[in-house]
N, C-alpha and C positions, 0 to 999 in steps of 0.2 A: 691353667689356674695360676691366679698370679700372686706373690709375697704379700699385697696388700686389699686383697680382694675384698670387699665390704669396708674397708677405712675410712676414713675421714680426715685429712691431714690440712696444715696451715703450713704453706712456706713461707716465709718473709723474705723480702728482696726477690723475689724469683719471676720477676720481668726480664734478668738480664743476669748472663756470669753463673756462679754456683748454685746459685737461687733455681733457675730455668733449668739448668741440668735435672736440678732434683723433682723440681714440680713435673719435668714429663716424663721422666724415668718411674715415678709414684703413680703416674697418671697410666703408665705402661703395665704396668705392676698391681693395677685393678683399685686405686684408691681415688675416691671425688676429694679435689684439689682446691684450695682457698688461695687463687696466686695473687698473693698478697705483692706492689710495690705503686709506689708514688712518685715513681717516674726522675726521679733526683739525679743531679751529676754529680760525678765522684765525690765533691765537696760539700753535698747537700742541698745544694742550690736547685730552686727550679721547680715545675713537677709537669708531667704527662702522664697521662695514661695509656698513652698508646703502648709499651713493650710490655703491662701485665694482660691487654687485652688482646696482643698477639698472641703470647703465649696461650691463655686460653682456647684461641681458635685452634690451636695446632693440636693442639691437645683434643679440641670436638672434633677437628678435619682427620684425626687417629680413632674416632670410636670410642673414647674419655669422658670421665665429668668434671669441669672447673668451672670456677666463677672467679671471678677479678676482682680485684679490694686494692682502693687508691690511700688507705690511712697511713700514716705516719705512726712509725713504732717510737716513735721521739717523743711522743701523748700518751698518756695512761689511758686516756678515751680511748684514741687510736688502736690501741693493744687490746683493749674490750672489746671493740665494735666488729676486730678483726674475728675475734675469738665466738663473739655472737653472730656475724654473719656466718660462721660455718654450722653454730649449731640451726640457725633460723632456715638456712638452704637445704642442708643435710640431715639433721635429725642430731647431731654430736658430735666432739669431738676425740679422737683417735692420738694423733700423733700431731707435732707442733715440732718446726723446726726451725730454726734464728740464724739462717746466714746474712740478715738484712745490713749493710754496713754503709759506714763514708768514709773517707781519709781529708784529715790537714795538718800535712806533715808541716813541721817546722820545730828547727830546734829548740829547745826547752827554754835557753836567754831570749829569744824572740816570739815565743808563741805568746796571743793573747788570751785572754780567758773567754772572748769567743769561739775561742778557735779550741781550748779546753772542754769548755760545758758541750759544744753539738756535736764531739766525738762521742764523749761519756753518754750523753742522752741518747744516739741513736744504738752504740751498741752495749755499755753495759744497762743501763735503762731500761734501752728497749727490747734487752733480755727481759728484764724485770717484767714490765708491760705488757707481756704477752705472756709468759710463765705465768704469773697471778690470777688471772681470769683460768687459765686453759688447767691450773692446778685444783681447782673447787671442785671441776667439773669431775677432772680425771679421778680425782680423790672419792667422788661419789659414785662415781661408777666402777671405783676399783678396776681401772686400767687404762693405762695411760704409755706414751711414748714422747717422750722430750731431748730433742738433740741439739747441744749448744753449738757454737761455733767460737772457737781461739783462736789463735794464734803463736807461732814462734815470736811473734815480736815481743809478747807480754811472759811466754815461756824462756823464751830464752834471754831475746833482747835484742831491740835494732834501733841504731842511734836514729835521730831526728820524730822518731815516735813514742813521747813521751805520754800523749793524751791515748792514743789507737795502742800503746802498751799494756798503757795501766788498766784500760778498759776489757782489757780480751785478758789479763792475768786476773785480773777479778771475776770473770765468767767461770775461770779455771777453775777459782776458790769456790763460786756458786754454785758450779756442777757439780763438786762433791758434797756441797753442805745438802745440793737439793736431793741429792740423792739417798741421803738421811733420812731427810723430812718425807719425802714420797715413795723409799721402796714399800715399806711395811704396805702400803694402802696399788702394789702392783702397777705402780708407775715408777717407770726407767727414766735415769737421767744421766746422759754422757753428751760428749764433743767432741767434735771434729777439729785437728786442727790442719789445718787445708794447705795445699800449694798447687797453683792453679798461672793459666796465664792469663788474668782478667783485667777490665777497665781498670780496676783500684792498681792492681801490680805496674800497668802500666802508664799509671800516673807520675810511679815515680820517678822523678828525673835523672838521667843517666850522671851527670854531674855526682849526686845524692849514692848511688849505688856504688862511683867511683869510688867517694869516699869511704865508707863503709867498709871500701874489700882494701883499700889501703889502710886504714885502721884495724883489720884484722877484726871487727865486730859484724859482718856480714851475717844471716840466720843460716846460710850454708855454706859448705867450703866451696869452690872451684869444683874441685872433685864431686863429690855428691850434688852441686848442680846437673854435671854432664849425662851423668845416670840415670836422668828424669829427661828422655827420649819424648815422650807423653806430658805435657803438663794443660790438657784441656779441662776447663769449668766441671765439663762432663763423669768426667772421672773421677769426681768427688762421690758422685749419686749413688755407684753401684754400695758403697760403704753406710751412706744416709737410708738408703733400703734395707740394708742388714740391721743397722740399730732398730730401727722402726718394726721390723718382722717380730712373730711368736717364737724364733729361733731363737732370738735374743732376749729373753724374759728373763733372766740369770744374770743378764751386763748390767751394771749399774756403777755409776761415779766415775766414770772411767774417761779419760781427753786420749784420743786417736790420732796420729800423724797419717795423711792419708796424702799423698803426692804422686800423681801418674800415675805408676801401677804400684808404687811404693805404697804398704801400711806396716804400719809399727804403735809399739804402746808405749806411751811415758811414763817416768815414773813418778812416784806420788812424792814433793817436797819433804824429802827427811835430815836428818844429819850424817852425812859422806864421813867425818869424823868427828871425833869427840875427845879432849883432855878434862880432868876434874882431880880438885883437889881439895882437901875439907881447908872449911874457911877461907876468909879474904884472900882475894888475888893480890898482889903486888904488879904492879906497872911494868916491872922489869920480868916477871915471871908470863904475863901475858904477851910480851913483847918476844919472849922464848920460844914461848907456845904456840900462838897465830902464825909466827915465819916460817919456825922450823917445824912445826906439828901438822895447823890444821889447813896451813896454804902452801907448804915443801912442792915444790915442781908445779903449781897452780899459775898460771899466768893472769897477769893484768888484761882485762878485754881491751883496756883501752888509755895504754901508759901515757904518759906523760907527754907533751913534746919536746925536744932538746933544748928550745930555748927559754923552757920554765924550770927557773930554781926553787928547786923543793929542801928544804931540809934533812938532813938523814937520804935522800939520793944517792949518796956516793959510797954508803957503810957498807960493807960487805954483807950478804945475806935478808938483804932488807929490800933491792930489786927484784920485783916479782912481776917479770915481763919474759 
């Protein structure tokens, strides 16, 4: 008997990468599967249908139920039609998961606002866009399973991804707002935040990566790179199964670091420290406070370069690098 036996599930992007792990691992695990992708190259571009209709087959040539959905999570339509084709196939929906993504890296002075808006719209969007419909439903039937997908680059930070940051640090926010609004009514909502070695990972250009690790802002050190022996798409899934199960009726709001055979829990944005004093600050009293209080031994991700003259650079206790 398997973790998802009678389900109903929607995966987004799961033609290809962490998507495909999870729709035939669910598909293993006794759930009819919605393998939602439109076929897109890493930058959006494009579309085929041919890797959500492979995966299908693989999944019926195992003994499985799936069916293939070409829409675009980038569309509010797209995110309905995906959310009614499971109930129209299947009878309802179960569980809904958003690994569906694109990347266009480029530095923040150079990126355009194309290259802004069809980050945001495919993944914090088309968060949105599939949540909304898949929330009525779950909310009516009092039971639901909803698993986001973030990122270190929006949790922690990674230079050249200013659009694919802000987008997956806003999911962060959404997944606990949503998990507000939908525990009362028995629907779970958490994320994944993944490290995988996929098409996206490997778009990025070694050049880009250089950079990064000589800037000291890389998402991981050298070290905890090495330790992830294992970084296949695959090995996201067995964790996407566990949220989605009745084991996990009690998890709620919660983002997962989930990397090879690594899992860990983050923690929730709080304040690490605090000064206060009644009444107005003074300048020189903040200036006390910030150095030596709430950033004392905190380093700059990403100082200066030496041949930029800064002001106050040179004052004692005011480098925080």
């Amino acid at each position: 008997m398997g973790a998802l036996d009678g389900k109903v599930a929607v995966v987004t992007g799961s033609g290809r990468g962490i998507g495909r792990g999870i729709a035939l691992l669910y598909a293993t695990e006794g759930a009819k599967v919605i393998v939602n992708d439109p076929g897109v190259a890493v930058d959006g571009s494009g579309h085929d249908e041919g890797p959500a209709a492979q995966v299908v087959n693989e999944i019926k040539e195992a003994g499985g139920e799936a069916t293939a959905n070409f829409d675009s999570v980038a569309e509010f339509t797209g995110g309905e039609n995906i959310i009614r084709q499971a109930v129209d196939t299947y009878g309802r929906i179960d569980i809904l998961v958003n690994p569906a993504g694109i990347l266009r890296d480029r530095m923040v002075f150079n990126m355009t606002h194309q290259e802004w808006d069809d980050v945001i719209a495919v993944h914090l969007k088309g968060h949105f866009n599939t949540i909304k419909p898949a929330s009525v439903l779950m909310r009516q039937q009092r039971y639901g399973r909803i698993i986001n997908f973030s990122s270190s680059s929006g949790l922690i930070g990674n230079t050249g991804q200013a659009n694919y940051g802000a987008a997956k640090a806003g999911i962060g926010g959404m997944t606990r707002v949503l998990a507000r609004d939908l525990g009362r009514y028995g629907v779970t909502v958490n994320s994944i935040s993944p490290g995988a070695a996929t098409r996206m990972t490997q778009s990025v250009p070694d050049a880009a990566r250089e950079l990064r690790s000589q800037a000291g802002i890389s998402s991981l050190s050298s070290e905890q790179v090495s330790q992830f022996t294992r970084r296949e798409p695959e090995d996201v899934a067995p964790m996407a199964v566990f949220l989605a199960s009745d084991d996990a009726w009690n998890i709620n709001g919660e983002i997962f670091y989930v990397n090879g055979g690594h899992v860990g829990i983050t923690s929730h944005p709080i304040a690490q420290k605090t000064v206060f004093k009644e009444g107005h600050w003074e300048m020189s009293e903040l200036d006390d406070a910030v150095h030596n209080v709430l950033l004392k031994d905190k380093p700059n991700p990403a100082p200066p370069r030496d041949d930029v003259e800064l002001p106050g650079r040179d004052i004692p206790g005011k480098a925080l690098s």
